[in-house]
C-alpha positions in Angstrom: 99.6 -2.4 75.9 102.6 -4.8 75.6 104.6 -6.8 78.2 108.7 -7.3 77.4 110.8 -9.0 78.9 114.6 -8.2 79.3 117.3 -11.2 80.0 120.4 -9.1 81.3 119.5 -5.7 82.5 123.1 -4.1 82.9 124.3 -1.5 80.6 122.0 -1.7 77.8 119.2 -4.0 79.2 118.4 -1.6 81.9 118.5 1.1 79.9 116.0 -0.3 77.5 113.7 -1.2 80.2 113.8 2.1 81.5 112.9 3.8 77.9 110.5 1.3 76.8 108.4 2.5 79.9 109.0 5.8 79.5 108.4 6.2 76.1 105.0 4.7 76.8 106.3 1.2 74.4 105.1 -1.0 76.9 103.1 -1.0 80.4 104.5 -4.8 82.1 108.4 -5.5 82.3 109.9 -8.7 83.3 113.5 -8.4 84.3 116.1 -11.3 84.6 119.4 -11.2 85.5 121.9 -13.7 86.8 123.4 -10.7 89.3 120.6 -10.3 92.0 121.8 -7.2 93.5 122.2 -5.3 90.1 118.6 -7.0 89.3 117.0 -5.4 92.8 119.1 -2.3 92.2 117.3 -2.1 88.6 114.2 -2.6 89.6 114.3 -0.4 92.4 115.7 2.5 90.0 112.6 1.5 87.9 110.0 2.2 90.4 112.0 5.3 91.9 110.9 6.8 88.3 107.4 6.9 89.6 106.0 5.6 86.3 103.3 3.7 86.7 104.6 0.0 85.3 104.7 -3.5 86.5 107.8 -4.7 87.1 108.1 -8.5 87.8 111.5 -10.8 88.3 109.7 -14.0 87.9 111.3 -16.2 85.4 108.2 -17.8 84.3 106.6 -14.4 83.1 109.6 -14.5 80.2 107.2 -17.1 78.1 104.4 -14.7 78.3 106.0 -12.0 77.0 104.9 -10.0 73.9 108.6 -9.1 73.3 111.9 -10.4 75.0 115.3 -8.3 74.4 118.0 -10.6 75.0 121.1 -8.7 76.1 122.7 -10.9 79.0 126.5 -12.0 79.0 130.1 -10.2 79.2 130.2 -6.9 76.7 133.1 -5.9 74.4 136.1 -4.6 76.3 139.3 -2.5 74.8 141.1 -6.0 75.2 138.5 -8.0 72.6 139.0 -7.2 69.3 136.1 -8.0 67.6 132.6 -9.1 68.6 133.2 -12.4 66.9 136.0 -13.4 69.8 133.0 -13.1 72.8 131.2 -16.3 71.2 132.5 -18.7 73.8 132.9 -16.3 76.8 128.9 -15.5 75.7 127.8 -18.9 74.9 126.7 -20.0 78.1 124.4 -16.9 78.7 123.2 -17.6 75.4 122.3 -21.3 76.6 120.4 -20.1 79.7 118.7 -17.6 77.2 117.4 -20.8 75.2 116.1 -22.6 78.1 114.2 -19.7 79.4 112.4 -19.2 76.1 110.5 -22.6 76.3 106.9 -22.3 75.2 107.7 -18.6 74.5 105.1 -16.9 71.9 106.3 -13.5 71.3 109.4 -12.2 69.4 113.0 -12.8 70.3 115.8 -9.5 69.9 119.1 -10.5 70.3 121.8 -8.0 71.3 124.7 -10.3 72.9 127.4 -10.3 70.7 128.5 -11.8 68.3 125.3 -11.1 68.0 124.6 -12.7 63.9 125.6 -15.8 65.7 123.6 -15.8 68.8 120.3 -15.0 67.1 120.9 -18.0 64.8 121.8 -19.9 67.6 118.9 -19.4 70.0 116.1 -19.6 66.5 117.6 -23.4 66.0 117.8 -24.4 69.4 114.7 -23.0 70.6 112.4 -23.9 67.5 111.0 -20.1 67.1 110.3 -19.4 63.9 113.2 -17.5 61.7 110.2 -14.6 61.5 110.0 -14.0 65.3 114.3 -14.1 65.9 115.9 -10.6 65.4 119.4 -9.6 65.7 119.8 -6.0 66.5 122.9 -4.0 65.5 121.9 -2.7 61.8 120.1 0.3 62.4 123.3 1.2 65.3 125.7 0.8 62.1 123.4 2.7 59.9 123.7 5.5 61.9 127.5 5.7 62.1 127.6 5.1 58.4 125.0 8.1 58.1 127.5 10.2 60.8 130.7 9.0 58.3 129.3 10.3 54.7 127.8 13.4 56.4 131.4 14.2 57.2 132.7 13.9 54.1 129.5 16.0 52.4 127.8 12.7 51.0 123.7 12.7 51.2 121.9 10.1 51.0 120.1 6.8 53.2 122.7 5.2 54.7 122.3 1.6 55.4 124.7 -0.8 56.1 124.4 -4.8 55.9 125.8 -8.0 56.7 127.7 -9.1 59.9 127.7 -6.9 63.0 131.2 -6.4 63.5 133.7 -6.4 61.0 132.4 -7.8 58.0 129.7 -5.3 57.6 128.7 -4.1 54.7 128.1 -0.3 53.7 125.5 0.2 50.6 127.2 2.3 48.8 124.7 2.0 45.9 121.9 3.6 47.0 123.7 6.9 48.0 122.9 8.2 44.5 126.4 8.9 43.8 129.1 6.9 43.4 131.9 6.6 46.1 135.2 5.6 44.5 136.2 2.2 46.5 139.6 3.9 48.2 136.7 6.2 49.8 134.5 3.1 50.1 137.8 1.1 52.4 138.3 4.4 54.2 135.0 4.5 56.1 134.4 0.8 56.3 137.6 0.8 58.4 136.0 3.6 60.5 132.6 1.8 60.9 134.7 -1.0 62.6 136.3 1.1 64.8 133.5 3.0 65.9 132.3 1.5 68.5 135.6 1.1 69.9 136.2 4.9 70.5 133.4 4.9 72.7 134.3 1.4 74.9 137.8 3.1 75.2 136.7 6.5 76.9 133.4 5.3 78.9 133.9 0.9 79.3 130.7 0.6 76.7 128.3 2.0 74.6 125.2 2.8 75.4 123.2 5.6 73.8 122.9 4.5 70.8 122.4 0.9 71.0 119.0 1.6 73.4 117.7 4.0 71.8 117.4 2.4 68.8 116.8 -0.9 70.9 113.6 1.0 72.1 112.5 2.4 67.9 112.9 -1.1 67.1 111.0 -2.0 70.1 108.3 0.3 68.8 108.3 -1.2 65.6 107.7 -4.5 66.4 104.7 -3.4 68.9 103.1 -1.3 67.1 102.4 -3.0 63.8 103.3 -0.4 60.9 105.4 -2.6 58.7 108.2 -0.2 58.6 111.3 -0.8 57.5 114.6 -0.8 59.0 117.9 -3.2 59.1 118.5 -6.2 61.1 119.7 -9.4 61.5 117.7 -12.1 60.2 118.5 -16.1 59.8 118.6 -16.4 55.8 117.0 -19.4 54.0 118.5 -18.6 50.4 118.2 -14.7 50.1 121.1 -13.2 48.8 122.6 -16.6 48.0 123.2 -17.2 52.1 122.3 -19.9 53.9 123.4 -21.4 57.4 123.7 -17.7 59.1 122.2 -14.8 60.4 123.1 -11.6 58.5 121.7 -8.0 58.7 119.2 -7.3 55.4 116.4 -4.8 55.2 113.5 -5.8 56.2 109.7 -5.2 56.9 108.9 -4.9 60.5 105.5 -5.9 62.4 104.1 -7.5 65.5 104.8 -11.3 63.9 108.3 -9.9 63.7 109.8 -9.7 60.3 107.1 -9.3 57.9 109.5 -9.8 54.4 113.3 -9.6 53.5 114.0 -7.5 51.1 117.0 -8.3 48.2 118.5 -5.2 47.1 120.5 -5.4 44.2 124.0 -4.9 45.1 127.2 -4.0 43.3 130.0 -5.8 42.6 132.0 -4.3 46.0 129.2 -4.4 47.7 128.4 -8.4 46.6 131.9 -9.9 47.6 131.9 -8.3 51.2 128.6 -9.6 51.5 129.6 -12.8 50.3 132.3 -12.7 52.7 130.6 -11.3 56.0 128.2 -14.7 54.8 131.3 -17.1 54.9 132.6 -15.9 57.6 129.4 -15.9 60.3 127.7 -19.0 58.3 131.5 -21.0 60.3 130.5 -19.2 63.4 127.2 -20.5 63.1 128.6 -24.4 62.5 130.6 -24.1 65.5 127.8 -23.0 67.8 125.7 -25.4 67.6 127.8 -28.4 66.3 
């Protein structure tokens, strides 16, 4: 089977862990988390399960790992706006993360917001290939975007691109319809605040990011070559370079297989022109 490893098993990192071994995604887990009583209290929930996984906290199992979900570091709170304002309060976490992955041979998946930034961060300062470092956080705004036009009697794939956070980008385009742009405003402002709803009346979300945590999980382990959105550091594509954007891409145990470049409208071009700007100067100022 597979062995991942999870850096920062609170909220979403435990809840991960627990799936991928339920769901049969993976048979070894390495834990790590800078909290030792909230480690030994995961991995004691872990094995109270019954499943029949190995569970290690040895730090030096990370670099061995077919698959490492990085997660650690503080979460978005009603008092943070945006995900973007959690770079320096994340960056050490993010600097441990980069130490631990010395000599590692599997693929990275970044959660820890900002998390466009992070996952660009930690694929320079490491030296893994941009193939192997995945941001997670498109196919958790796809779905919202999906819940949004379904509300308003709209059918269609909904995918949404560029940064996690407020410079995403709903496609529009390939609804099959068009979608006037006063519609178009309205539910990008409710894709932004999504998430929000859900910090204010339970301190986090955490449903939807693991579970699709754990498909993408799948994806990579299994092989298939099936597409989805995520993050991934751009080396020209779409006319962005110095950042980590979310683009569709082709999924498979080396990662991402191939970025795809949808033709986009003219709406659709300027915000992601803009989300690039705008991460491409987070990116600077993380690892300058």
């Amino acid at each position: 089977m597979a062995r991942l490893a999870v850096m920062g098993v609170g909220r979403i990192g435990g809840e991960v862990a627990y799936l991928a071994a339920s769901l049969g995604i993976v048979d070894e887990l390495v834990l790590y988390d800078n909290a030792p009583g909230l480690l030994r209290a995961q991995v004691l929930d872990l094995q109270h399960t019954g499943l029949d996984i190995s569970i290690s906290t040895e730090k030096a199992g990370i670099r061995d790992a077919d698959l490492c979900i990085f997660s650690a570091g503080l979460p978005r709170t009603p008092s943070v706006k945006t995900r973007a304002d959690l770079l320096q309060a994340n960056m050490p976490a993010t600097r441990e993360c980069a130490t631990l992955l010395t000599a590692f041979s599997g693929v990275l998946i970044t959660v820890t917001n900002p998390m466009d930034v992070n996952n660009f961060y930690l694929c320079k300062k490491t030296g893994l290939p941009r193939e192997r470092c995945i941001g997670f956080g498109g196919q958790l705004d796809s779905a919202r975007f999906g819940l949004s036009i379904r509300e308003r009697m709209i059918e269609g794939f909904p995918y949404v691109l560029g940064e996690h956070g407020e410079h995403q980008v709903p496609v529009f385009s390939r609804l099959g319809i068009p979608v006037d742009t006063a519609v178009r405003e309205e539910i990008l402002r409710g894709l932004r605040e999504a998430s929000m709803k859900v910090i204010k009346g339970k301190g986090g979300t955490v449903f939807g990011p693991a579970l699709h945590l754990a498909r993408l999980a799948r994806m990579v382990l299994s092989d298939t070559g099936e597409n989805t959105v995520c993050s991934a550091v751009l080396d020209g594509e779409y006319g962005l370079l110095g950042c980590s954007l979310g683009v569709p891409v082709k999924i498979g145990r080396e990662g991402i297989r191939e970025i795809t470049e949808w033709e986009l409208d003219p709406w659709e071009k300027a915000k992601m022109d803009e989300a690039g700007q705008f991460v491409a100067g987070l990116c600077r100022e993380a690892v300058s």
